[in-house]
N, C-alpha and C positions, 0 to 999 in steps of 0.2 A: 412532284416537281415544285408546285409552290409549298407544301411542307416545309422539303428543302432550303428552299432559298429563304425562308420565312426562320428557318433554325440556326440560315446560317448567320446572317442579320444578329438574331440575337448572340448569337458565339461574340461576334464581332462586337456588339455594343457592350456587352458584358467586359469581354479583353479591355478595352481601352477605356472604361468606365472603372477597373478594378487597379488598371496602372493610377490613372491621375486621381482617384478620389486619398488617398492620404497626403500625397503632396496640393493636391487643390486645399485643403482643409489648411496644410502647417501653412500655403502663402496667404490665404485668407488671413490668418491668425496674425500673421507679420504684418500683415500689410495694415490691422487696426491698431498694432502698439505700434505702430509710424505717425499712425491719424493720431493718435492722442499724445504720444509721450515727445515727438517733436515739437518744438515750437513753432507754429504757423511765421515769426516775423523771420524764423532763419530766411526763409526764402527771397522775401525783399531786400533784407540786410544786406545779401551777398550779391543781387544783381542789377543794382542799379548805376553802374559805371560804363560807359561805352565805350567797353576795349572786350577784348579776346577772352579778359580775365575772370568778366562777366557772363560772355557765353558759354565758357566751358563750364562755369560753375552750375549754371542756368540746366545745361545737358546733363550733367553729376545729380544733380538734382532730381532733374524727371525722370531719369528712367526707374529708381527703386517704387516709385510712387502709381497706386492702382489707380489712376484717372484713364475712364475712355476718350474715344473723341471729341462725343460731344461735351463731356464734364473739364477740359480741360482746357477752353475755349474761355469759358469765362474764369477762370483761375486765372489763366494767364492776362486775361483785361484786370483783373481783380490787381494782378501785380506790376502791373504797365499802370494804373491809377496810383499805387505805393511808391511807382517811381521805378521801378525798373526799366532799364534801357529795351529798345525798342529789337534790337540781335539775339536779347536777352530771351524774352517774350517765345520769341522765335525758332531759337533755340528748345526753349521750354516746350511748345508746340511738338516741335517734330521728335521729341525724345520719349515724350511721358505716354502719350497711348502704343507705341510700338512695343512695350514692355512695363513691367511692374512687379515687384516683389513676388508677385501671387503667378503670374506669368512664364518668372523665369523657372518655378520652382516645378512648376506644370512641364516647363518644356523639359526638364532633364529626366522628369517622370517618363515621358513618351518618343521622344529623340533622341535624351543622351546627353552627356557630358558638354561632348564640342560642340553642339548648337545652343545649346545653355550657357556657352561663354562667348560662343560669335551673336546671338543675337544682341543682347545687352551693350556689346563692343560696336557692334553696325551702327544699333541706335544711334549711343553718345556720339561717334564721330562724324554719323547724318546728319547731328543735330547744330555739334562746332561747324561744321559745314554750310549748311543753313543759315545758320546765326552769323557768321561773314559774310556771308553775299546780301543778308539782310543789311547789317554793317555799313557795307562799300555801296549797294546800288540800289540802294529804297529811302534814301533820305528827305525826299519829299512827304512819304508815307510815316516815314518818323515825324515828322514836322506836325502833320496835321493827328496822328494820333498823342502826340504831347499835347498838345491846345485842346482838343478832347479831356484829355486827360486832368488838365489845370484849370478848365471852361465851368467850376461851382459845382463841378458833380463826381468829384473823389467821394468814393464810397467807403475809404479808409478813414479809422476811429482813430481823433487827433483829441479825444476828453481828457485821455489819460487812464481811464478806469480797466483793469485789469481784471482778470480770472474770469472773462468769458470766452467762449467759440467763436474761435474765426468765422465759421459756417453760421452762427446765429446772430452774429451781429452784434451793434454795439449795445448796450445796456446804459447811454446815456440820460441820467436824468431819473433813475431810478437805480435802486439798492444792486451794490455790488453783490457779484456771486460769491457765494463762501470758498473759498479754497478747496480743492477735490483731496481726499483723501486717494494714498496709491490702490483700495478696493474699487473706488468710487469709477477711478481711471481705467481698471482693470476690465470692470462692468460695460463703459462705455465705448473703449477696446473690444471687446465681445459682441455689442449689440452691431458697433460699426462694422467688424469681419461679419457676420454670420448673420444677419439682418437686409441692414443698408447694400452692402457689397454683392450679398447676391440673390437682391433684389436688382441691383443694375446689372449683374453679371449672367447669373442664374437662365434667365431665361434663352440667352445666348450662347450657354455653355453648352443647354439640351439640344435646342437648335443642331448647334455645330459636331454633338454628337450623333446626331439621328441623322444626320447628312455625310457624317464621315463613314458611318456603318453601311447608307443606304451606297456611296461611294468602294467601296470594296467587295461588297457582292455586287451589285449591279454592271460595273464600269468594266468590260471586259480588258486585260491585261494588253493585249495590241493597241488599243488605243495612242497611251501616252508610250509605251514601248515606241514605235515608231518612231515619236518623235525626240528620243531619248539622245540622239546624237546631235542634233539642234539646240544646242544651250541655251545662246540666245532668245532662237522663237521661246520656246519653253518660256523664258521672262519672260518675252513681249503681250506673251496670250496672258500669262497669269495677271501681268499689270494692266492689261484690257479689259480683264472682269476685276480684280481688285480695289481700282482707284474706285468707281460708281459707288461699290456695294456697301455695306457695313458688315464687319464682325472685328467682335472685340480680340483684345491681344489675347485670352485664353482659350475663347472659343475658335478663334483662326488653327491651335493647335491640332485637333484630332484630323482636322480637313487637308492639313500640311501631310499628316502622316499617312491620312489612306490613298492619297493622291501620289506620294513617294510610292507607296507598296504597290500603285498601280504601273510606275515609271517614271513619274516626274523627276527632273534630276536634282538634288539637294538643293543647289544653290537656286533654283526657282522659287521650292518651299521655303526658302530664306526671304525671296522676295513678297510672297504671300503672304510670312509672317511681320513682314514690316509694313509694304503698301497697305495692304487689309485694315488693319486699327486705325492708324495713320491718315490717309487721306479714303472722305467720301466725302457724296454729293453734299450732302447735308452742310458738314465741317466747311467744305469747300466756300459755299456762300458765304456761314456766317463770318470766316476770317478774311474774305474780300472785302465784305463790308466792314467790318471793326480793324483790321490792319490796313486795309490797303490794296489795290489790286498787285499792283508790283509786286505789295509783302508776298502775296498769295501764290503769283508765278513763281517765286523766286522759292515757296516752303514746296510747292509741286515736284518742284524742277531739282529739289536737293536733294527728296524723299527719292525718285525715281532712278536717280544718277546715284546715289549711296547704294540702295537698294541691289540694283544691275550691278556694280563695282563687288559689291561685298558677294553676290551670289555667280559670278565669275571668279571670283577668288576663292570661291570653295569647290567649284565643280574644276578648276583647273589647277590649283596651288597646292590643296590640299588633300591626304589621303583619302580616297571614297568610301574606306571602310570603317572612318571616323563617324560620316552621317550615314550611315545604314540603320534602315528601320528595326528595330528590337525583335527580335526572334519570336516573342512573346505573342505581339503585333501581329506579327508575318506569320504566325501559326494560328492565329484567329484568321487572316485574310485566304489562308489552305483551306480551311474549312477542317483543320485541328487542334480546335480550340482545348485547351488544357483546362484541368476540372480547377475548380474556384479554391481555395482555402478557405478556414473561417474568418482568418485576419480580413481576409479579402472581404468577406458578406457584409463584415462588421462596419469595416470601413467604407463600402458603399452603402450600409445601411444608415451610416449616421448621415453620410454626406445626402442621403433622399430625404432624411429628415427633416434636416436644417434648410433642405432646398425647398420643403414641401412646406415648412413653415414661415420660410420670407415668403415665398409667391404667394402663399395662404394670406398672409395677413396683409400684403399689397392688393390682392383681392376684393378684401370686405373692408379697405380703406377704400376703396373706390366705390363698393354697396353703400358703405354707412355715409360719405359723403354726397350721394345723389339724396340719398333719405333729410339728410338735413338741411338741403336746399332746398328740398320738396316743404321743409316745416319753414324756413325763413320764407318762403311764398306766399305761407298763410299767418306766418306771427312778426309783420311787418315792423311793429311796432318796436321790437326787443331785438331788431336789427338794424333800427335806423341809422343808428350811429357808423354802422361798417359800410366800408364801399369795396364793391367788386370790382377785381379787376380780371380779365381774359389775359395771361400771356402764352404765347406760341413760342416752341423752339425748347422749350423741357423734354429732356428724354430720359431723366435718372437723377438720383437723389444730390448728385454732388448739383446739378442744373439747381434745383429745388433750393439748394441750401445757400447759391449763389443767389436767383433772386429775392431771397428773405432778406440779405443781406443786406443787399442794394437797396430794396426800400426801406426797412430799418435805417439806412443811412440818409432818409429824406426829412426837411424838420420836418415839425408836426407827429410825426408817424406814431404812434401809441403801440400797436400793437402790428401783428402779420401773419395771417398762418395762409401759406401756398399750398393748395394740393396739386400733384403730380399728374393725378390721373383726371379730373375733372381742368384741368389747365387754366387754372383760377388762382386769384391773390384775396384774400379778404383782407382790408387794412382797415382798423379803428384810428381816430384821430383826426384834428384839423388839419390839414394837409393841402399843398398842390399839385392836383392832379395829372397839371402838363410836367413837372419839375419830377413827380411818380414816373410818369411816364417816359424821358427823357432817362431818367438814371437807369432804366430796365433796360430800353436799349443800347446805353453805351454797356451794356454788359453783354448783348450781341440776340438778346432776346426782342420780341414785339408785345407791347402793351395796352388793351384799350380797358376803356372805364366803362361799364355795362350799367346799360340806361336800365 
């Protein structure tokens, strides 16, 4: 008996690990010649007006774009400091973690066509949605996030100097970077997909694998059967455990489909593929405090009304045998699972590679930096110059590359390297520690200076 259930498990993880590992790889890949080869100012450029004109572009914007919750929080302070309108912001918010290049290309792996085009479509117009009620009925919250925003702590480079990373900051006051060549971009393309991306993905992809298999053997089929003719309830539960929890927009996918194959009805899994990324606890705080409470009922209250709207509209408008789980799927969850190919071995072999080697090397970033705290403990002297800083509320490399930012954008600042895992700043330079500290959290982080 447990043989069984232990074989079938793996049937299952294999099935759904063999659909999405070549489309997980090609959105990785897209998703880093976005990071590189777009220009980081497009964003500002186009959403700093307060009109409609702004917030659609705002929503166009985010959703091709792989930022999770929490990495997308300070992006969008980062572009409310540049001058984008406050609907703008907002907009941005509710669009960019519900989906991403890398997302959408996963969902048509394991769903199919039409939810690979309804998600993306829910997004954007959650997000014009959002981005109006922010608009019309948060203009106090705009108010005081503008004066924020203009209060000596824009963390936007006004030197002029050119050819470096939005993410690293300005290079004020020291030698311009040389112009990348298109290998140089290709390279840094590469490290960003299959590196950085899943290093912050990665580990919630496995997660959300090992839960969507341990979900299809375990979860017996009466369960959500039962409540299969409840549409409604079906959203109201999923959005009762989704708003709290965290998973990211790829990882929410294999949990959408083993939860379908057990009865959920499509348009729920629609609302778990957007509630889930979108809003949790975490998120929730930090855009209370840095937008506003208003801003924050009003991004709640848009997610959840889009959400319900859009996955009513597929369990009643549209054909059910549009979202039907993949036979492939549904013949893993029989317990018939179909023998592998080699396309198939190769393809989840490289994809465990490249997974085994971001987490590998996020690991011994974490060893080799206690190790050399352990040494600036005893070689005082050939650290005096740097000062540490504690900041709370990093959860992934785009967090990381926002706070380098923001204090790179403090005078004085010489130098900055953030680790992720040790949740430290070490900064060179004569510098103000309150004016340090003040820039971190209008990014929506907390910062102290360690005696």
């Amino acid at each position: 008996m447990i043989l069984d259930w232990i074989e079938n498990y793996w049937h299952a993880l294999l099935m759904m690990s063999a659909e999405m590992a070549p489309y997980l790889l090609l959105g990785f890949f897209i998703a880093g010649l976005l990071r590189v080869f777009v220009p980081k100012t497009l964003y500002s450029k186009h959403l700093a007006p307060r009109n409609m004109k702004s917030v659609v572009k705002a929503a166009a914007l985010g959703v091709p774009l792989p930022l999770c919750s929490c990495g997308v929080i300070p992006t969008a302070v980062g572009l409310r400091k540049e001058g984008a309108s406050h609907g703008a912001c907002t907009s941005f918010l509710i669009a960019t973690p519900q989906t991403g290049v890398d997302s959408i290309i996963a969902t048509y792996s394991l769903m199919g066509l039409p939810f690979a085009i309804v998600r993306p479509l829910a997004a954007l117009f959650t997000a014009i949605f959002g981005g109006w009620l922010t608009n019309t009925y948060a203009r106090e919250d705009e108010k005081r996030s503008e004066a924020s925003a203009a209060d000596g702590n824009d963390a936007s480079c006004d030197c002029g100097c050119e050819g470096h990373h939005h993410d690293h900051g300005c290079s004020c006051g020291k030698e311009k970077d040389a112009p990348r060549s298109f290998g140089r971009k290709m390279l840094e393309a590469l490290d960003y997909a299959f590196v950085d991306m899943m290093q912050d993905v990665g580990k919630w992809l496995v997660v959300g694998l090992l839960i969507a298999a341990l979900i299809t053997v375990a979860v017996p089929n009466e369960w959500l059967a039962a409540l299969h003719d409840y549409k409604l309830l079906n959203m109201l539960l999923v959005l009762a455990v989704a708003i709290p929890m965290y998973v990211c927009a790829t990882g929410s996918i294999p949990i959408a489909v083993s939860l379908m194959a057990k009865g959920l009805t499509p348009g729920a899994a629609l609302v778990l593929l957007m509630a889930g990324p979108a809003v949790n606890s975490a998120s929730m705080l930090v855009i209370g405090k840095v937008f506003g409470r208003r801003t924050l009922w009003l991004y709640i209250l848009s997610i959840v009304i889009g959400a319900v709207l859009f996955g009513l509209g597929i369990d009643y408008l549209l054909p059910q045998e549009w979202f039907a789980v993949q036979s492939r799927i549904m013949g893993a969850c029989h317990h018939q699972a179909a023998g592998l190919s080699a396309t198939d071995w190769i393809w989840m072999g490289l994809l465990a590679a490249l997974l085994v080697n971001a987490l590998g090397r996020q690991w011994w970033s974490t060893r080799h930096h206690r190790y050399e705290c352990c040494c600036h403990e005893h070689h005082s002297d050939e650290a005096r110059e740097a000062f540490i800083y504690s900041v709370s509320g990093m959860n992934c490399n785009h967090c990381k590359a926002n706070v380098e930012r923001a204090i790179r954008s403090v005078e004085g600042v010489e130098d900055v390297e953030v680790s992720l895992a040790a949740a430290t700043a070490t900064v060179t330079g004569r510098h103000d520690s309150e004016a340090l500290i003040r820039q971190v959290k209008s990014f929506g982080y907390e910062a102290a200076l360690k005696v």
